[in-house]
C-alpha positions as CSV (number, residue, x, y, z in Angstrom):
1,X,238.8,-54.9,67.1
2,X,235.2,-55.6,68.4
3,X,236.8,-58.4,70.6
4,X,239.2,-55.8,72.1
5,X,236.2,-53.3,72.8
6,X,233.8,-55.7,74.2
7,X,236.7,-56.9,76.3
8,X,238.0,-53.5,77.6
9,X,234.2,-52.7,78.3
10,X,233.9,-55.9,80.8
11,X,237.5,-55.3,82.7
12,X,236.1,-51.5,82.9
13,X,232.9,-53.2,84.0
14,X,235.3,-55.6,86.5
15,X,236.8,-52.6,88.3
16,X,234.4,-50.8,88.3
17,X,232.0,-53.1,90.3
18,X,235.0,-53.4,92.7
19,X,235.1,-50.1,93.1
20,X,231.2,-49.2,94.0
21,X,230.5,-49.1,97.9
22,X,233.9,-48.6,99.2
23,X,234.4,-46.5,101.7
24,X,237.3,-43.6,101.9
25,X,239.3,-45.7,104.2
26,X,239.6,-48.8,101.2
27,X,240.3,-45.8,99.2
28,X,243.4,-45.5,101.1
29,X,245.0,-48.3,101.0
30,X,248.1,-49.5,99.7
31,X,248.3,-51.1,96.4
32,X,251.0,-53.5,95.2
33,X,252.2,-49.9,93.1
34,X,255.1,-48.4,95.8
35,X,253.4,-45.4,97.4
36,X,250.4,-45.5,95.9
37,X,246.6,-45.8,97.0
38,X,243.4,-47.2,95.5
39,X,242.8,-43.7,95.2
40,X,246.0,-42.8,93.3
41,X,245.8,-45.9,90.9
42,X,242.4,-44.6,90.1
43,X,243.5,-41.3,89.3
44,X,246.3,-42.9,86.7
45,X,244.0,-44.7,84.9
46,X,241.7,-41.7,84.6
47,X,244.2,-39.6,83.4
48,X,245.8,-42.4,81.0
49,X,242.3,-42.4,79.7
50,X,242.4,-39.1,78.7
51,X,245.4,-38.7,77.6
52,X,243.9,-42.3,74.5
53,X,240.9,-40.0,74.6
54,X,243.2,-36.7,73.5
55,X,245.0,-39.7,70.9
56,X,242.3,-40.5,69.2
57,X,240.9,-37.0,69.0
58,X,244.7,-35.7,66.9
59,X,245.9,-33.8,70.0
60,X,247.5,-35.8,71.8
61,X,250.4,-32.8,73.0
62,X,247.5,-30.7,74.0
63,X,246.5,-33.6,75.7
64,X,249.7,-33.9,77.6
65,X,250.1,-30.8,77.9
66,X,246.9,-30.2,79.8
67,X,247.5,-33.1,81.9
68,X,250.6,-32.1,82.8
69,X,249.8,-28.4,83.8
70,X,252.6,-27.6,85.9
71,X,253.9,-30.7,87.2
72,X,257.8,-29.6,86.1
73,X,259.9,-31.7,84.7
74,X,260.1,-35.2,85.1
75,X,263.5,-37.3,83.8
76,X,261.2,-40.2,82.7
77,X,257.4,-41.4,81.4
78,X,257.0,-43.3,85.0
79,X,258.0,-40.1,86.9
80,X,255.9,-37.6,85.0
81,X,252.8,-40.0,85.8
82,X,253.6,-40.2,89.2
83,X,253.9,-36.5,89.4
84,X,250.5,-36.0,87.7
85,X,248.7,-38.6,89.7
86,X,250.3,-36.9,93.1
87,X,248.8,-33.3,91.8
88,X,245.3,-35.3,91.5
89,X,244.8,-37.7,94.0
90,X,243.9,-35.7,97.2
91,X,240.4,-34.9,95.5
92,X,237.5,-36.3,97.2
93,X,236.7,-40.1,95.6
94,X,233.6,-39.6,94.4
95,X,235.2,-37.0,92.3
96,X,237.9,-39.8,91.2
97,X,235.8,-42.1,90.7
98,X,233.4,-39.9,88.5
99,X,236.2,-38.9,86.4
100,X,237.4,-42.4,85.6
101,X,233.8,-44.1,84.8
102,X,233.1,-40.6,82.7
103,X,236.7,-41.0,80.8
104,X,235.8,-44.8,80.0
105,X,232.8,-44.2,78.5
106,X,234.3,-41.7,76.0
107,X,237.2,-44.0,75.4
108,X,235.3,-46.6,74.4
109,X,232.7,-44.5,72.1
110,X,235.8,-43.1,70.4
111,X,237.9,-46.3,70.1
112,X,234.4,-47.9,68.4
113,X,234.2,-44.9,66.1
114,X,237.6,-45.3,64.7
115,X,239.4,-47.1,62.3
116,X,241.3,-49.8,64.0
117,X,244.0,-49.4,61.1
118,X,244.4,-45.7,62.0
119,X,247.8,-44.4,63.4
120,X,247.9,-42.4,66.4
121,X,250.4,-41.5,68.7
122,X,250.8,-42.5,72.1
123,X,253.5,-42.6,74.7
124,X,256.0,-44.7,73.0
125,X,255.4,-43.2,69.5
126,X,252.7,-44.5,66.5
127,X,250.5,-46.9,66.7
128,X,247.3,-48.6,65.4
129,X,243.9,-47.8,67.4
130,X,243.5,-51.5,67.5
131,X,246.8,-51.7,69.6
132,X,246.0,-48.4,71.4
133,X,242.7,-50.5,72.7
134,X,245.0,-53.6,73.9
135,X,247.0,-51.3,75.4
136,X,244.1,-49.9,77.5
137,X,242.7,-52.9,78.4
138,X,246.1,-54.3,79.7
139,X,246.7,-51.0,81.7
140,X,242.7,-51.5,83.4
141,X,243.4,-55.4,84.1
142,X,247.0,-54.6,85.6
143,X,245.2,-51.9,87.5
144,X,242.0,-54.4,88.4
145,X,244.1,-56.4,90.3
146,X,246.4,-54.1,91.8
147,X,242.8,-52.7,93.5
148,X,241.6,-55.9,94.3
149,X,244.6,-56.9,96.1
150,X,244.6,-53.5,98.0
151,X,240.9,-54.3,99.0
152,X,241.2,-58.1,99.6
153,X,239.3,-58.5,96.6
154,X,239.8,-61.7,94.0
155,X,240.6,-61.3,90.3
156,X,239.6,-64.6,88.2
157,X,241.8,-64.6,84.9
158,X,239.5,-64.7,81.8
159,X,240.1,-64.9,78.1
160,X,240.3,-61.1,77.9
161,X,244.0,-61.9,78.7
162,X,244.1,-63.5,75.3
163,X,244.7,-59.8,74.0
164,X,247.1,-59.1,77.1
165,X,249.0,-61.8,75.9
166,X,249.3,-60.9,72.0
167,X,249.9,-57.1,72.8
168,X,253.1,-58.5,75.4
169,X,254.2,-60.8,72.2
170,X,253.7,-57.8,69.3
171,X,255.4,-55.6,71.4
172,X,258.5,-57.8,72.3
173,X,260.9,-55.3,70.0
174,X,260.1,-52.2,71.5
175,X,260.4,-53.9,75.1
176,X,264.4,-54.2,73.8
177,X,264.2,-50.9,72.8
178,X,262.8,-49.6,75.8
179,X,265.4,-51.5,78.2
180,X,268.4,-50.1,75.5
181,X,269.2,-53.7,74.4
182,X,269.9,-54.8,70.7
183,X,266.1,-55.9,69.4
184,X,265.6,-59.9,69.9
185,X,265.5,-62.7,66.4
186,X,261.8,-63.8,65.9
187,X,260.0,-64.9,68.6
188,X,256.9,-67.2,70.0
189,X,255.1,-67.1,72.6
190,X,252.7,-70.9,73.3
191,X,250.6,-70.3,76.1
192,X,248.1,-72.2,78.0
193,X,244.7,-69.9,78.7
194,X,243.0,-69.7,81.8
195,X,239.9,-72.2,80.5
196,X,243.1,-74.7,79.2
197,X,242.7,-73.6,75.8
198,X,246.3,-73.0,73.5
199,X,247.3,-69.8,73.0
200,X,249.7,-69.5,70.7
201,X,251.6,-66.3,68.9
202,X,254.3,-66.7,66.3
203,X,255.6,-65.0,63.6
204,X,255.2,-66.5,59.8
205,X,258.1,-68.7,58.8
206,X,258.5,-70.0,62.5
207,X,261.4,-69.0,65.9
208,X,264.2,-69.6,67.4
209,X,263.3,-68.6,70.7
210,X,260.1,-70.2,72.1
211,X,258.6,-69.0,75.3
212,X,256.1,-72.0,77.0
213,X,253.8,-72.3,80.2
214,X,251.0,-70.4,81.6
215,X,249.1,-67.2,80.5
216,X,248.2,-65.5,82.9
217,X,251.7,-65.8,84.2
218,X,253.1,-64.6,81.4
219,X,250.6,-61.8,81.2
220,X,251.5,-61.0,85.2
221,X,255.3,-60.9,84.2
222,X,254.8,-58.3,81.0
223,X,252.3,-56.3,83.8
224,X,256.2,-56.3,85.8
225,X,253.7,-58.1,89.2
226,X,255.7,-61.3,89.1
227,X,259.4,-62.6,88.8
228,X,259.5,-64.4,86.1
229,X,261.8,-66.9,88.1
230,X,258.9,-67.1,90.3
231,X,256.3,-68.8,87.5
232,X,256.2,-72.1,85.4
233,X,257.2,-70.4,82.3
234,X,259.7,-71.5,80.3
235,X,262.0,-70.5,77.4
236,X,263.8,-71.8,74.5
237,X,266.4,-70.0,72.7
238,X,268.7,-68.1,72.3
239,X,266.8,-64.8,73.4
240,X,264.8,-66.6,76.0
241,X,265.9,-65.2,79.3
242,X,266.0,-62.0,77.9
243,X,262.4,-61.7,76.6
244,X,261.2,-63.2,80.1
245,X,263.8,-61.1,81.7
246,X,262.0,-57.6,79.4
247,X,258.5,-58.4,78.0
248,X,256.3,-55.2,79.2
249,X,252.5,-54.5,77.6
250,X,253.0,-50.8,78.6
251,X,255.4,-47.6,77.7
C-alpha cells in the first residue's frame, strides 16, 4: 500500500506541474477524450476524487448523490460522468484546478489513514482500499497523458505503471463481466517495464493464456488509448484475443 500512495502522490505531483501556468486557451483544448477539454478532464478527476474521498468516508451514495445533483438520468456509468463533468466544467479554471489539487490532498490523507484490507464500495461494487488507490492512480496517469497530449506536453512511462499493470491483470474477470462475456481460465500477464525490468503477474498453480510484450503498452491498451492490434503485445491461449481485445483498469 505505501508503494501505491507514494506513487499516486508523484503522478498527482506529474499533472499537476503540467497543469501550473497554463493559460485559459490550453485549458480549452481538445483531449484525446471525444468532446472533452483540459478543462473538462480536470473536472472528472476532481469529481472521481470525491466521489473515493465519499468511499472511504462510508457514504459513498451521498457521495453520488451530491455529485449528481440533478444531472437526470443517465443509461450508463460513462454517461452519468459525462453529464456531471458537463454541469461543471464552464467554471472558471482556477476554480477547477483548486478543486482538484484540494480533492487530492484529502484522497491521499484518507487512503494513508485506512486499512488497505478494508472493503469499500466503488463504482463497480466492493473492493479493498488498496485496489481503490490503484484504481486512482491509473485514472490520474490515463488522465496525465490525455492533458499532456492536449498541451503538447510529454509523458515518460515510470515504474508507477507497475501498479497500472497489476490492477489491469487483477481485474481481468470483471473486465468479462463488464463487456457481458463468460469470465476468462486463469491468466498471466509477463511484461517488460519501462527501465527493462520483468514484470510479471500470474496466478499460483500457473495459465493457459499468457499475455507477453511491453508495459506500457499494455497499460495504454487497459487505459482503452491504443488498439491493441496497434502494439507489440502478444498472446497465448486460448483467451488471449479476448483479454487484449477487453482488459480495462477502470469501471
Amino acid at each position: 500500500m505505501e508503494e501505491i500512495l507514494i506513487a499516486l502522490g508523484a503522478q498527482h505531483a506529474e499533472l499537476a506541474a503540467m497543469l501550473d501556468g497554463l493559460d485559459d486557451a490550453s485549458w480549452a483544448r481538445d483531449s484525446p477524450c471525444a468532446g472533452w477539454t483540459v478543462a473538462h478532464v480536470v473536472v472528472h478527476l476532481a469529481q472521481t476524487d470525491e466521489l473515493a474521498i465519499g468511499s472511504l468516508q462510508g457514504r459513498f451514495d451521498d457521495a453520488l448523490v451530491e455529485l449528481a445533483g440533478d444531472v437526470g438520468f443517465a443509461e450508463s456509468i460513462d454517461a452519468g460522468a459525462a453529464l456531471m463533468v458537463e454541469r461543471d466544467c464552464d467554471r472558471p479554471v482556477a476554480s477547477i484546478h483548486d478543486r482538484w489539487s484540494q480533492g487530492t490532498a484529502q484522497l491521499r490523507a484518507l487512503l494513508a489513514a485506512s486499512d488497505p484490507r478494508e472493503r469499500v464500495t466503488w463504482v463497480a461494487g466492493q473492493l479493498s482500499v488498496q485496489t481503490l488507490a490503484a484504481t486512482r492512480l491509473s485514472e490520474c496517469w490515463i488522465h496525465t497523458g490525455d492533458v499532456a497530449a492536449a498541451v503538447g506536453r510529454s509523458q515518460p512511462p515510470t515504474d508507477r505503471l507497475r501498479h497500472v499493470a497489476r490492477l489491469a491483470w487483477r481485474t481481468v474477470p470483471y473486465a468479462f463481466a463488464h463487456a457481458g462475456r463468460s469470465a476468462p481460465g486463469p491468466v498471466a500477464f509477463e511484461l517488460v517495464g519501462p527501465n527493462g525490468d520483468a514484470w510479471s503477474f500470474a496466478p499460483d498453480g500457473g495459465a493457459p493464456t499468457v499475455i507477453r510484450g511491453d508495459a506500457v503498452e499494455l497499460c495504454l491498451v487497459a487505459a482503452r488509448r491504443v488498439d491493441p492490434s496497434d502494439t507489440s503485445l502478444r498472446g497465448e491461449g486460448p483467451d488471449a484475443a479476448a483479454v487484449l481485445e477487453l482488459v480495462r483498469t477502470y469501471a
